[in-house]
C-alpha positions in Angstrom: 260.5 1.3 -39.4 261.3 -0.6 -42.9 260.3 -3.7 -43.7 263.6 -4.7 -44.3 264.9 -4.4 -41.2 262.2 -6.9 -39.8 263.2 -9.2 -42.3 266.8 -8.7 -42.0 266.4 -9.5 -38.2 264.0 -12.7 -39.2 266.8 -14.0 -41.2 269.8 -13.6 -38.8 267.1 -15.5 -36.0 266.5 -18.0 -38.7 270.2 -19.0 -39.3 270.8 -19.0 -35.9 268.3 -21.7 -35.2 269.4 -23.7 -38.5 272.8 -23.6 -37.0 271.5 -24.8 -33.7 269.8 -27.0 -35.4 272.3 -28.2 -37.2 275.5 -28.1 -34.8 274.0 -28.9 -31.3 274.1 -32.4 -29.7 271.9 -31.5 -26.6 268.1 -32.2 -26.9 266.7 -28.9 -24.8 269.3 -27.0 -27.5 267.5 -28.3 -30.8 263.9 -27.1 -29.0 265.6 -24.0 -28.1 267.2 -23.8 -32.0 263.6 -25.1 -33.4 262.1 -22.2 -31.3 264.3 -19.4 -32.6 263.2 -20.9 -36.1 259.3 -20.3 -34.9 260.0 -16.8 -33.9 261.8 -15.9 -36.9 258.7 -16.7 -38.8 256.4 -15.6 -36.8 258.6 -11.9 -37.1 258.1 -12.1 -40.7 254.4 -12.9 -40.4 253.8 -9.8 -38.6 256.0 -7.5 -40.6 253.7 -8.6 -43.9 250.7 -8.0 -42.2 251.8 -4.7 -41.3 253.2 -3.7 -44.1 249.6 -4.8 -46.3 247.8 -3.5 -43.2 245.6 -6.3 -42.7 245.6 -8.4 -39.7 246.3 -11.5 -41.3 249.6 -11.8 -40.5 248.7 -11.7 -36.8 246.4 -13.9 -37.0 248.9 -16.7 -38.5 251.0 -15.6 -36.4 249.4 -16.9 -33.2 248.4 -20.3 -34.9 252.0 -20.9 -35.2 252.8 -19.5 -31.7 250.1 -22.7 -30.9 251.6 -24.7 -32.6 255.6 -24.1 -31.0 253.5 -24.1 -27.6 251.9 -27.7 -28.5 255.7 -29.1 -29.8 257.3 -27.8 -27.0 255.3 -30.0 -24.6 255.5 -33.1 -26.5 259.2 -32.3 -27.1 260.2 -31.9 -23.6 258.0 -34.7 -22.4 260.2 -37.2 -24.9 263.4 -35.6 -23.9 262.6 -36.1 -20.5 261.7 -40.0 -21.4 264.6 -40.3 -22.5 267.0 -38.7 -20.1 265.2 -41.1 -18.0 265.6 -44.1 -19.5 269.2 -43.1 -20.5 270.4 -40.8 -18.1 272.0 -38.4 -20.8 270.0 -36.1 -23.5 272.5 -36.4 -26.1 270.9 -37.1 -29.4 274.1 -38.6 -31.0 273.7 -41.5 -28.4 270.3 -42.3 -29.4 270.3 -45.4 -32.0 266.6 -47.4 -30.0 264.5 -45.2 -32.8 266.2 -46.8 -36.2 264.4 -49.0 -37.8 
């Protein structure tokens, strides 16, 4: 396969998660989008280090996939404190973090 079809596909997974980013009001969502954003690199990662045939891009690849894992758990544990707290996830709601 062609390298632009891997980046192609990174790109369509990237604006996807912008646009989740960007459009969703649900917590879990945004995770979700901020994932999607992850993976997108991560595909582009790979497809360089294929395409120079080293490993490198592997290797990156699962520091970042560390990385989404550690943001994940400290994500859902503050969504989860504050669906508790305020019985809805809806990020619009949320003004208790401005300074």
């Amino acid at each position: 396969m062609l390298l632009n079809q891997f980046l192609l596909l990174s790109a369509v997974l990237f604006c996807i998660g912008i646009y989740g980013v960007v459009v969703r009001r649900n917590g879990v969502m945004v995770l979700m989008s901020i994932e999607l954003i992850l993976n997108a690199v991560n595909i582009n990662l790979v497809a360089f280090g294929a395409n120079t045939g080293t490993p490198m891009g592997q290797v990156f690849s699962l520091f970042v996939i560390a990385v989404a894992a550690a943001e994940v758990g400290v994500g859902l544990a503050i969504v989860l404190l504050i669906y508790r707290n305020r019985h809805s996830i809806d990020i619009d709601e949320l003004d208790e973090l401005k300074g």
